[in-house]
C-alpha positions in Angstrom: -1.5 7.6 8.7 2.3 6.7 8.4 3.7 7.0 4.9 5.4 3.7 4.0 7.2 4.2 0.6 7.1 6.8 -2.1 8.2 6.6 -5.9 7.0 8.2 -9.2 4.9 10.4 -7.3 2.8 7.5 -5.8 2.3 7.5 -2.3 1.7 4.4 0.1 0.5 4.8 3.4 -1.2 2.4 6.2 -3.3 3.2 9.0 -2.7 2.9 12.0 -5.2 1.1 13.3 -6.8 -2.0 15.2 -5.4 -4.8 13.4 -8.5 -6.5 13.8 -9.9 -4.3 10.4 -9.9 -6.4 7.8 -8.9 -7.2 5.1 -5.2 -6.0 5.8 -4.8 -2.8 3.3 -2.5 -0.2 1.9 -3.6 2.9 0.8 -2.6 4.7 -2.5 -2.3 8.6 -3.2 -1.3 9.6 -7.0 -2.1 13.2 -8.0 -5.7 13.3 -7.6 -6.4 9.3 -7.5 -6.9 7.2 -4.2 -6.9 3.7 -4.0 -7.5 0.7 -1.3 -4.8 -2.3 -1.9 -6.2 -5.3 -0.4 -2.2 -7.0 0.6 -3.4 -10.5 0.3 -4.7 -10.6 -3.1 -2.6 -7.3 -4.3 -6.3 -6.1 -6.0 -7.6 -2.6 -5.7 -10.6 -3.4 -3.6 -11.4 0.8 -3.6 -10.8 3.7 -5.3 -9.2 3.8 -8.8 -5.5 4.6 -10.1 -4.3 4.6 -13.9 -3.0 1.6 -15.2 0.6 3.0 -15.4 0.4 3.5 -11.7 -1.4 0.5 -10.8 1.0 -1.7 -12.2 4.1 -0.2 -10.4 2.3 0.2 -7.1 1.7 -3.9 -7.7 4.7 -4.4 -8.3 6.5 -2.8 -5.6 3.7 -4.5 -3.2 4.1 -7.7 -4.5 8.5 -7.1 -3.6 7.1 -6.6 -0.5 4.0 -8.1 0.6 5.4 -10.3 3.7 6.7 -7.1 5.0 3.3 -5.4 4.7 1.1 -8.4 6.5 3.7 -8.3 9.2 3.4 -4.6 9.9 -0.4 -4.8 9.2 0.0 -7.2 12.2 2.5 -5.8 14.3 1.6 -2.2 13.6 4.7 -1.3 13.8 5.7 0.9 10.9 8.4 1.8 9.1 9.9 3.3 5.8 9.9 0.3 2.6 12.4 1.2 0.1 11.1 2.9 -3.4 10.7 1.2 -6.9 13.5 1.8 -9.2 
């Protein structure tokens, strides 16, 4: 699973997979919480994070949601910039 972006100890990652497994997601790693970011809607459709984490892993997808629908689509992956 390529790692897209990492910042405050959050971790965002993608699968690669058939882009035909919806809805398009992102998955989030902080300490010992996982979570399942739905990119549309920017809701946790899986998994739980603290708030604090939550809200900066929103925000950073929300900077960049186009970007993630198109790799989601393209599968082709790459590094996103951090939150700072």
């Amino acid at each position: 699973m390529p790692e897209l972006s990492r910042f405050y100890g959050i971790v965002i990652r993608m699968f690669s997979i058939d882009s035909d497994h919806p809805p398009r997601h992102i998955h989030i790693k902080y300490n010992e919480y996982q979570a399942v970011m739905e990119i549309d809607t920017l809701n946790i459709i899986e998994g739980s994070l603290p708030k604090k984490a939550r809200i900066l892993t929103r925000e950073w997808a929300e900077l960049h949601q186009e970007e993630l629908s198109e790799m989601w689509d393209t599968q082709n992956f790459h590094k996103i910039a951090p939150l700072e």
